[in-house]
Every structure is written in structure tokens, then in C-alpha cells.
C-alpha positions in Angstrom: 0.0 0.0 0.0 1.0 3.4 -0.6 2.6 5.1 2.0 1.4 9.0 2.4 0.0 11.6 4.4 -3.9 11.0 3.2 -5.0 9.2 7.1 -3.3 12.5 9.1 -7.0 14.6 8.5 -8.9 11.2 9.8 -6.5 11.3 12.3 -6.9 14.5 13.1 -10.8 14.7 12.9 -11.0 12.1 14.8 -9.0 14.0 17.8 -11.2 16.9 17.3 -14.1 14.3 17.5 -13.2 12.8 21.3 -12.2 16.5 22.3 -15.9 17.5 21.3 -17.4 14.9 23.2 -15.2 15.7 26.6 -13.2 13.1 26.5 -9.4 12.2 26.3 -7.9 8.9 25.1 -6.0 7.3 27.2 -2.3 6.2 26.4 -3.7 2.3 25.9 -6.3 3.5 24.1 -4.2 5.2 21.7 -1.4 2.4 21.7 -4.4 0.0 20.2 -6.1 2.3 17.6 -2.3 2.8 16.5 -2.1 -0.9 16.4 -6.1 -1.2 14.5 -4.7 1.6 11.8 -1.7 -0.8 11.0 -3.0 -4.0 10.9 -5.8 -2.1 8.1 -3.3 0.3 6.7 -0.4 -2.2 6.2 3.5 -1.7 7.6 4.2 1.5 5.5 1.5 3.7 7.5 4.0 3.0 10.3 6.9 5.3 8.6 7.7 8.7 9.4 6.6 12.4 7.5 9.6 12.7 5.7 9.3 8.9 4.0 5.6 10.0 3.2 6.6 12.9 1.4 9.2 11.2 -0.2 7.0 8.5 -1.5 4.1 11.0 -2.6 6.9 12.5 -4.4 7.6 9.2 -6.5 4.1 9.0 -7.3 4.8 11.8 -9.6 6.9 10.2 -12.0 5.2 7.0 -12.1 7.0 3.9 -14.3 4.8 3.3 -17.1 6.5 0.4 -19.1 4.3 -2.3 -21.0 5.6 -4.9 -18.5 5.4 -3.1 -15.2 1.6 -2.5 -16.2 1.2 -6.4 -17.2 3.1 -7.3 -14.2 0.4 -4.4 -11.8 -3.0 -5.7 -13.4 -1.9 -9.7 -12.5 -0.7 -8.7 -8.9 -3.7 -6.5 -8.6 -6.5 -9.4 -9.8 -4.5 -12.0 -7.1 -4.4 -9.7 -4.6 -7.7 -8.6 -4.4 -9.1 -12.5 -4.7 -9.3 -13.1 -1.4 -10.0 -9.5 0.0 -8.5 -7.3 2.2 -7.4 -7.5 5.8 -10.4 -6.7 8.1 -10.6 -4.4 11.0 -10.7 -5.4 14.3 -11.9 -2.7 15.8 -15.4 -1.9 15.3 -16.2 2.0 16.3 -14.5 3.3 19.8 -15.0 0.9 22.3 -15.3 -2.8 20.4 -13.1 -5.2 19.0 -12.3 -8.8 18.5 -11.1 -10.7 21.6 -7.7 -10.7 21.4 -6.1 -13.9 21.4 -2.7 -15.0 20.9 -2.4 -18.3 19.9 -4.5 -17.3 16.5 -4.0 -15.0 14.2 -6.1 -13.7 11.4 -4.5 -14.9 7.9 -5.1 -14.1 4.4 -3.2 -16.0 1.8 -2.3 -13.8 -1.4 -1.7 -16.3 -4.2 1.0 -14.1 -5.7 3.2 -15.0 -2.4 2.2 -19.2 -2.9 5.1 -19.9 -4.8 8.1 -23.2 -3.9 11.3 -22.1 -2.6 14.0 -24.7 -1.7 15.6 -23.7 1.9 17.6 -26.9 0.4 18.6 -28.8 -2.9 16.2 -31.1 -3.3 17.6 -35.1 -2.8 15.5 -37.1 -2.7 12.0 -37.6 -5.1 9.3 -40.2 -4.6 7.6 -41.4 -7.7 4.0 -42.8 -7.7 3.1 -44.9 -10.9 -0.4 -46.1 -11.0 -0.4 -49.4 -10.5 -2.3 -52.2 -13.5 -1.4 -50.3 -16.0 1.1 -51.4 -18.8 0.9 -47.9 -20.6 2.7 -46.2 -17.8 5.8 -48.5 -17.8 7.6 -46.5 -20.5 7.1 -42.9 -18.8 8.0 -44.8 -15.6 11.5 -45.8 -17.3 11.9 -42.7 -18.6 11.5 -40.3 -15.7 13.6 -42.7 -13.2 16.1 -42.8 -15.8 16.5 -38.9 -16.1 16.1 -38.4 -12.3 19.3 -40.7 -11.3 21.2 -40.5 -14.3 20.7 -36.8 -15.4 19.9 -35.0 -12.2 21.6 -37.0 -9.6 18.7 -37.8 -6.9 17.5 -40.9 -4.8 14.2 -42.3 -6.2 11.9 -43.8 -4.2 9.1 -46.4 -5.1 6.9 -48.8 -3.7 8.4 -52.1 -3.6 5.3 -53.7 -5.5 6.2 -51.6 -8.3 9.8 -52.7 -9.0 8.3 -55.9 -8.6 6.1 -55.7 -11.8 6.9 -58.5 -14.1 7.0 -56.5 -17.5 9.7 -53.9 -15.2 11.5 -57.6 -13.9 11.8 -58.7 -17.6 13.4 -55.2 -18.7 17.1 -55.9 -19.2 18.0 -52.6 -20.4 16.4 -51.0 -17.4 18.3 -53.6 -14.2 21.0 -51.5 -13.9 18.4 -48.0 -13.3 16.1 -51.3 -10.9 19.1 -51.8 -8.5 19.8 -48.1 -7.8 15.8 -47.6 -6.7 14.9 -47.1 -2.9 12.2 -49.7 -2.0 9.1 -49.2 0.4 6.4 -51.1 1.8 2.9 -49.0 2.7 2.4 -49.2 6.4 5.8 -50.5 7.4 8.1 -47.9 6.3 7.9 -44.7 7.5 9.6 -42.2 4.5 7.7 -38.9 5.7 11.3 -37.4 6.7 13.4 -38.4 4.0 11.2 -37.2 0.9 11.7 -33.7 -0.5 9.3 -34.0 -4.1 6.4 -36.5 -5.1 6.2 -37.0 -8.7 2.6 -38.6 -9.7 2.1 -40.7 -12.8 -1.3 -41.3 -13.3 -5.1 -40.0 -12.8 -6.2 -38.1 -9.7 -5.7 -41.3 -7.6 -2.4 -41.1 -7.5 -2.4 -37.4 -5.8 -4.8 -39.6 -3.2 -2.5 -42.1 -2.6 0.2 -40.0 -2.3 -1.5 -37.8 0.3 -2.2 -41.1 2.7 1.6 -42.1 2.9 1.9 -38.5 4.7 -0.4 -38.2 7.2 1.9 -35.2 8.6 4.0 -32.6 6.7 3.7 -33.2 3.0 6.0 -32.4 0.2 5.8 -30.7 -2.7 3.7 -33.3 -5.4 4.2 -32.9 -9.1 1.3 -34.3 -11.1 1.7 -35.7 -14.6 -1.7 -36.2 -16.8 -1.1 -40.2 -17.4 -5.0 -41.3 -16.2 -8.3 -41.4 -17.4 -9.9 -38.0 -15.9 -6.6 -35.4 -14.8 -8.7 -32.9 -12.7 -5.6 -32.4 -10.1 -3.1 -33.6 -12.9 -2.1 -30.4 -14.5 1.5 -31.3 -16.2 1.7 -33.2 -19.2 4.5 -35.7 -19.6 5.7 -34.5 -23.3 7.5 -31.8 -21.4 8.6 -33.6 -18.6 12.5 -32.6 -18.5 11.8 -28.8 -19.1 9.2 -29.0 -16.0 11.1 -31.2 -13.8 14.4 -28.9 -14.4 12.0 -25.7 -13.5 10.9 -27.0 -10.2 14.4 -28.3 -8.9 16.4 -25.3 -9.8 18.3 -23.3 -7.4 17.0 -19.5 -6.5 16.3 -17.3 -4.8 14.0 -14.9 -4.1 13.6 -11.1 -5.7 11.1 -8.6 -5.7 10.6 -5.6 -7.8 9.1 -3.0 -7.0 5.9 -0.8 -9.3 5.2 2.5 -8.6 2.0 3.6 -10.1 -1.2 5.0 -8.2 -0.3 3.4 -4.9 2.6 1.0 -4.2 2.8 -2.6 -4.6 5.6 -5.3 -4.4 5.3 -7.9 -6.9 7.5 -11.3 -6.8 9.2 -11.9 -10.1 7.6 -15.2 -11.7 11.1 -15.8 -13.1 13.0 -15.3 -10.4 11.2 -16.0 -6.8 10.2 -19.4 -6.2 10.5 -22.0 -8.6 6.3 -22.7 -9.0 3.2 -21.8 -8.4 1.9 -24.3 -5.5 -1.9 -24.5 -4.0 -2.6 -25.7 -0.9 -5.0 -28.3 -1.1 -6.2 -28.6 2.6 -7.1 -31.9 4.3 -9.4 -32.9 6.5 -8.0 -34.5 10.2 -10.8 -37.4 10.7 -11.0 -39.1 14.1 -13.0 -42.5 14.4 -14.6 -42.9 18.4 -15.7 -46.1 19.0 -18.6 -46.7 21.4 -17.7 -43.6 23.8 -20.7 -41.2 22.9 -23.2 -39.8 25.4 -26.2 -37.5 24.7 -27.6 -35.1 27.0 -31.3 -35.3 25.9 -31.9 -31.6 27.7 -29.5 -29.4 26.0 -28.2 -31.6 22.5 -24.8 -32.0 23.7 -22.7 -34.8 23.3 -20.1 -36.6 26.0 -17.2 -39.2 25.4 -17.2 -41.3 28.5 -14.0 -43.2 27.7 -10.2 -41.3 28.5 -8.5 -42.4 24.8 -11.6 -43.9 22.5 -9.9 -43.0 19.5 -9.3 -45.8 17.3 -8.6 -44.4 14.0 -6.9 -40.8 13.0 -6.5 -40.2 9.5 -5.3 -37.0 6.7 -7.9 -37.1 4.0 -7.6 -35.3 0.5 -11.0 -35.7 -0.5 -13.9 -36.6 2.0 -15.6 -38.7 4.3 -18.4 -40.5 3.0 -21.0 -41.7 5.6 -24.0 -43.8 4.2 -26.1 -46.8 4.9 -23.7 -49.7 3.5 -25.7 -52.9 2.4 -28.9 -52.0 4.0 -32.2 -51.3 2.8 -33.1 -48.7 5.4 -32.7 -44.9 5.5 -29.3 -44.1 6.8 -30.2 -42.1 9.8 -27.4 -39.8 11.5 -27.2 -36.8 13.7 -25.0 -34.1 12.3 -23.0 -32.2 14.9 -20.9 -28.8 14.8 -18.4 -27.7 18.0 -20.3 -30.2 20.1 -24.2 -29.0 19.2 -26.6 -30.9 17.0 -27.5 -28.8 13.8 -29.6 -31.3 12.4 -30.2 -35.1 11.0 -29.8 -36.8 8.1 -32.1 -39.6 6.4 -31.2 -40.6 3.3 -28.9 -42.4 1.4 -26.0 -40.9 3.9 -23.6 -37.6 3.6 -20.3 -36.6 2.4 -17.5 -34.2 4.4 -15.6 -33.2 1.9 -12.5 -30.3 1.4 -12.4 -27.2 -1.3 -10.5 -30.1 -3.4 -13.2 -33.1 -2.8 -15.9 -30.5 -4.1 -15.2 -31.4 -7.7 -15.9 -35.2 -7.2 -18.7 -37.1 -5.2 -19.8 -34.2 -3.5 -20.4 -32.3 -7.6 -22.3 -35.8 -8.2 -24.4 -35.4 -5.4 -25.2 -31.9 -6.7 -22.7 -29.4 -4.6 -21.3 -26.5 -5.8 -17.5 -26.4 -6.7 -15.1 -24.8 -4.6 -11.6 -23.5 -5.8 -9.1 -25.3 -3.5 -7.4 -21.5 -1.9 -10.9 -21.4 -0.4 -10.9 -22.3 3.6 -14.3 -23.9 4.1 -15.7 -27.5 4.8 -18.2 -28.6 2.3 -21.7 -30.7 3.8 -23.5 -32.5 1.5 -26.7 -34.6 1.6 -26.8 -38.3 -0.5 -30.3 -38.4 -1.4 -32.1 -36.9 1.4 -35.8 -37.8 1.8 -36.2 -34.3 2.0 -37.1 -31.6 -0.8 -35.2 -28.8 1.6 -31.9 -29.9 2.3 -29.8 -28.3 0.8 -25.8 -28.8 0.7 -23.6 -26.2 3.1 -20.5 -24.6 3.3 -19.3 -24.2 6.7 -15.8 -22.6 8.3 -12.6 -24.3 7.8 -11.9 -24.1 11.7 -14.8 -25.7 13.2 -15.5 -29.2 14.5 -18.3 -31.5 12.7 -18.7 -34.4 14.6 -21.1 -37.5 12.7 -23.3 -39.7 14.8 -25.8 -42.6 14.5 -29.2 -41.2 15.5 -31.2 -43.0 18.4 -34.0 -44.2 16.2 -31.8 -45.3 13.7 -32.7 -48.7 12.5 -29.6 -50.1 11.0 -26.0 -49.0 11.0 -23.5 -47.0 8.9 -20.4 -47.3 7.0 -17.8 -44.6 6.6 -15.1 -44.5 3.8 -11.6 -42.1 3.8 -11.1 -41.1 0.2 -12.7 -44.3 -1.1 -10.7 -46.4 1.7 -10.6 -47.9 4.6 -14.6 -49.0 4.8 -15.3 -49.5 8.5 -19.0 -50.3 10.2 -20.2 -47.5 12.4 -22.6 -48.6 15.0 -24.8 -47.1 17.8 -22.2 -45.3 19.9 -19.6 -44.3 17.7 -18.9 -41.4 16.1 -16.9 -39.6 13.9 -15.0 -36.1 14.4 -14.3 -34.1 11.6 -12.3 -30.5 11.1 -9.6 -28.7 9.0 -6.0 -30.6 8.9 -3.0 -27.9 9.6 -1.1 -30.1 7.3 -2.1 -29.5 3.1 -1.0 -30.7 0.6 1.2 -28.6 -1.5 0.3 -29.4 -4.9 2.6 -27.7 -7.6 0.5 -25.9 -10.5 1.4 -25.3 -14.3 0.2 -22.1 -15.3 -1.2 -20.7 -12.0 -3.6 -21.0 -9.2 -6.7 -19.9 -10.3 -6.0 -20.9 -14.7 -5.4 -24.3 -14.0 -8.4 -24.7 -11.7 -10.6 -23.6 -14.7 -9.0 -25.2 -17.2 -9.6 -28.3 -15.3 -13.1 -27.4 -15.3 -13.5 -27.1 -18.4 -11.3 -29.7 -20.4 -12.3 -32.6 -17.3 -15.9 -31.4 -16.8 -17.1 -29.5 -19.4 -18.0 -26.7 -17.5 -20.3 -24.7 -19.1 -20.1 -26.5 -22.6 -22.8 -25.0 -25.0 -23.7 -24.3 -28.8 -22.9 -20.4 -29.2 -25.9 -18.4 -30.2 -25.5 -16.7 -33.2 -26.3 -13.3 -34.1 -29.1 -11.8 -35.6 -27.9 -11.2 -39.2 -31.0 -8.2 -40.0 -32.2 -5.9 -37.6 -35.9 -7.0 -38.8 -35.3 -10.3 -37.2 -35.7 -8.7 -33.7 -38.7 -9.4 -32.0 -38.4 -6.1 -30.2 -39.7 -2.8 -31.3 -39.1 0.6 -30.5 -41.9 3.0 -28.8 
């Protein structure tokens, strides 16, 4: 933000205002408007009369080169995408309650781009599995990433063991130098630093349950049937792989036009664009729940009745299982029933699991920089129930109801199918670990053109135009 004199008459007027009314400000009251004008303002309203008379003097001669302007209209679409900071202060005597161990955040996509603290050592590479097409990228990529760039690769150990990959001659010698892993018995979380993906949308799944902390940086190449979180193709595989592991560091350059702004250079700071695809933390309670029939809270009665705690991508699926019954659950946010649900059951998904069973079910799509937790109905015996968007930060919590007649089964991301029964329950909320999913183009482009080349979003005949005025059907009066 621009750094100049224009708040010193609000300040001023505002003086006059409390003098009016009799009153003086105290020093703490003053100390926290200071602080309310900053945190709206930015850090430059902080700086002293002679650095805002020297910046309204640059404002004078203001750079107007082609880039610079191409380079102000992209910062100024990103930053404005999520809105500005809000006030805390609300007129002279309220405010938020402060508190310190949260703070008020606003991601700018301009700032989401990879930096390496590090050279990058080690890469995992996820192949879908059953599927003979894949082998040949599969050869080619470990090839260039030992040979070429110098880096450990890691695979599954199911994978080397493919028969077509055993029979390979010409590819033992690449087969020896790989780093084997078994799911569930080797723990790699701390010794990857990229995930390369070869496949559909599964493998970004997949590769988000083998970290169910800290995620690295995943690199997605279109090899699969539907390529919604795919954005990379593999013709170009070297050039992209080269752009992501180079060394740099960050730059900024700085635009003068109507008001300041500091713009990273795409060339220069941070090798690629990442989104942060946020999970959901699921915990599974078994047999531990207690209602309190007066108030519609909800009790665990056991110390430690968690039993399952899992990172999920996409969502939690709740419905009735084999049974020929309405699933029946009670739906609970930060510990208070908001409502139940018979149908067929209902899905918790992320921003990122809006664009698969929860779009099926008929929710609206969410771009993944959005924080929010998606609920949505699977064929609710109701005509009014509708799907919601709640905060990322609260807590759902999922529940059989009392007069449910049968029990429920619960899926994470399409795995780990487990019976709930009368009892249980499920606990839901925003993970603090994402997953830091590298785009092509951008943010916000590759989100759309997902849309539109995996969904058809919006796919239509043009209507043409009306080649003689006469054809109108509306006259003038």
C-alpha cells in the first residue's frame, strides 16, 4: 500500500471528534487504535513524514512500461481474490477478543510460490499401479532423475516388482539403484523432498495417505483417465522437472503507479506456483458417545476412544452400507446438533473433494485456496436440504441417530470402509497439514481449465447473431 500523508485529517478529525465529546484517550487506548490503523493500513503507514513525502513524491513520475503494467494488473487481480485484511476494531469501544495463539491470515496467491531452503535429494515417484501404458514414462523419468539430475528415487516395492519392469534388461541397472518401500511399514515422511505422480487423480490420493503429517511438494503428470488435479503433461517432462528443482532465490521488484505494490518476479522468486489443497483430520470414536437429551450436547465417557486418526484429501463418506433402510445420522458442529440426516447418507468433503462425489451429489464447486468444509446430503428424503459450506476451523462431529434402525459405513477417500454402529462417532475438522500441490500455469488458470477440459464446465452451442435488424422481435416506442 502506498505510504502517504492521506490518514493524518482522519486522524486529526477524529482528535477533534473525542475532544468534542469531553473526552481524552487514554495512552492504551491510543497504543491500540495505533495498532487497529496498522494491521488495516499495512506496515508503510508505520513510517515517518519525511518517507511519506518522499513516496508521494515518486508517485509523480510514475513507471509506465508495458511490463510493469502487465506485471500491476496480475498482482492487482491475485491480490484482491481473497479481499482485504479486516478491521478489528469496530467504532470506539469494540473489538475482536484478542487472542494470541490465533492470528487472522489471508493468503495472497502471488506469495504461494516453492522455494528450496535446500537442494532437493530425494523424489518419490508414484506410478499407477495395473497399467502397462505407464511403464515406458515410468522408465523414462527414473532414468533422467538418477542419471541426469543426480537424486534418490523412491518407489513402492510392489512396483519394481512388476513382471513386465523384472523382464526389462535394459532397465536392471536404473532397478538396483531404486529405494524400496512397503505402505504401512516404512515410515519415509522425513526423508522425501518431491512427489512426482504418474497417473489420474488417484495417485495425488494415494500419495496424500503415505503422509499423514508434513507433505512435500507433489508434481502431477496427466497419465490417467480423468486429470482434474493432474495439471503437467509428460511430453515436457525434463523442461518441467528442471524448472521445479532449480536453485533460487527470491527477488522482488518493485511498481510505482497510483499506490505501491511489491510484486515477486515469476522468473525469479520461487520455482512454481503451489496451491494448498487442505485436508481434512478425521478421528473415528468407537462406542464412547453420550447424549444429554436436555441441551443436545454430546459426552465421550471413555479417557482415549480414539481408534482411527487419518489425513484425507478428498472426503468422508457416511452412508447406509448394504442396508435397505434410511441411513439415519445426527449431524453435529463444536459439540451441538445442527440437524439429521435420512437418506442415502452424507459426504465431508475439502475445497479439493468438491469437484468429485460431493459435484455428483449436486454441490457446488469450490476453488481449492478457499478455507471452508463442504456438507452434503446423498439423497435426502427431503425436498429442503440443501448442501452447506461451513468454516474451515470448526468441528463437525457425525453420529448414529437414536431411532436409527440399522448401522453405517464410513469411507476415507474411497478407503478404509469400517461399520459405524450405535455409539460411535466420527469427528471431523480442517487438517494444519495441506498438501502442497505444484500448479502449471497458475492458481486460479489451472483450476478452470480443469473445469473445463475434465468437466465440461459450461459446454454450450454459441448463439449466433441476428444477421438483419428485422429479425428482432423487439420494437421501439
Amino acid at each position: 500500500m502506498e505510504c502517504s500523508g492521506e490518514n493524518q485529517p482522519d486522524e486529526v478529525a477524529e482528535e477533534q471528534s473525542c475532544a468534542a465529546e469531553g473526552h481524552k484517550k487514554s495512552p492504551k487506548r491510543r497504543r491500540e487504535m495505533k495498532r487497529s490503523r496498522r494491521r488495516v493500513n499495512g506496515p508503510d503507514q508505520a513510517c515517518s513524514g519525511s518517507e511519506r513525502r518522499g513516496h508521494a513524491e515518486s508517485h509523480d513520475t510514475p513507471e509506465t512500461s508495458e511490463s510493469s503494467m502487465k506485471r500491476l494488473d496480475k498482482c492487482r487481480r491475485a491480490h484482491f481474490l481473497h479481499g482485504p485484511y479486516p478491521s478489528t476494531h469496530f467504532g470506539p469501544k469494540a473489538c475482536i477478543l484478542p487472542n494470541p495463539t490465533s492470528i487472522m491470515h489471508i493468503q495472497d496467491p502471488v506469495s504461494q510460490r516453492l522455494v528450496w531452503n535446500k537442494p532437493a535429494l530425494n523424489v518419490l515417484v508414484i506410478r499407477k499401479i495395473r497399467d502397462e501404458n505407464l511403464l515406458e514414462p515410468f522408465k523414462e523419468l527414473c532414468s533422467f532423475l538418477i542419471q541426469e539430475k543426480g537424486l534418490s528415487v523412491y518407489v513402492e516395492k510392489k512396483v519394481v516388482e512388476d513382471e513386465a519392469l523384472m523382464a526389462d534388461e535394459s532397465f536392471c541397472s536404473i532397478r538396483r539403484q531404486l529405494c524400496t518401500f512397503r505402505e504401512g511399514f516404512d515410515d519415509i515422511s522425513d526423508c522425501i523432498d518431491l512427489i512426482v505422480c504418474l497417473g489420474g487423480d488417484g495417485t495425488l490420493l494415494y500419495a496424500s495417505s503415505l503422509f499423514q503429517g508434513s507433505v512435500p511438494p507433489v508434481m502431477a503428470f496427466h497419465l490417467g483417465s480423468l486429470g482434474f488435479l493432474t495439471p503437467f503433461k509428460f511430453e515436457s517432462y525434463k523442461t518441467e522437472v528442471d524448472k521445479v528443482l532449480a536453485e533460487r532465490s527470491g527477488h522482488y521488484n518493485v511498481t510505482e503507479q497510483s499506490f505501491k505494490l511489491y510484486i515477486q518476479e515469476p522468473n525469479r522468486a520461487g520455482n512454481a506456483a503451489v496451491v494448498l489443497r487442505s485436508r481434512l483430520k478425521v478421528k473415528v470414536l468407537k462406542g464412547s458417545l453420550q447424549r444429554d437429551q436436555e441441551n443436545g450436547s454430546v459426552t465421550h465417557t471413555h479417557a482415549n476412544p480414539v481408534t482411527l486418526q487419518l489425513q484425507v484429501l478428498n472426503e468422508v463418506v457416511v452412508d447406509r452400507g448394504p442396508s435397505s433402510y434410511l441411513s439415519n445420522v445426527d449431524l453435529y458442529l463444536d459439540g451441538r446438533l445442527i440437524t439429521s440426516v435420512q437418506g442415502d447418507g452424507v459426504i465431508v468433503s475439502t475445497p479439493t473433494g468438491s469437484t468429485a462425489y460431493a459435484a455428483a451429489a449436486g454441490a457446488s464447486m469450490i476453488h481449492p485456496n478457499v478455507p471452508a468444509i463442504m456438507v452434503t446430503p446423498i439423497c435426502p428424503h427431503s425436498l429442503s436440504f440443501r448442501p452447506i459450506v461451513v468454516p474451515a476451523g470448526v468441528e463437525l462431529m457425525i453420529a448414529l441417530s437414536p431411532e436409527a434402525r440399522n448401522t453405517a459405513w464410513v469411507s476415507f477417500d474411497g478407503r478404509k470402509r469400517q461399520e459405524i454402529q450405535h455409539g460411535d462417532s466420527i469427528k471431523i475438522t480442517t487438517s494444519c497439514y495441506p498438501v502442497p500441490s505444484l500448479c502449471c500455469h497458475g492458481l486460479v488458470y489451472d483450476w478452470f481449465e480443469s473445469l473445463a477440459e475434465c468437466l465440461h464446465w459450461n459446454i454450450r452451442k454459441k448463439q449466433t447473431h441476428l444477421s438483419d435488424a428485422s429479425d428482432s422481435t423487439d420494437t421501439d416506442t
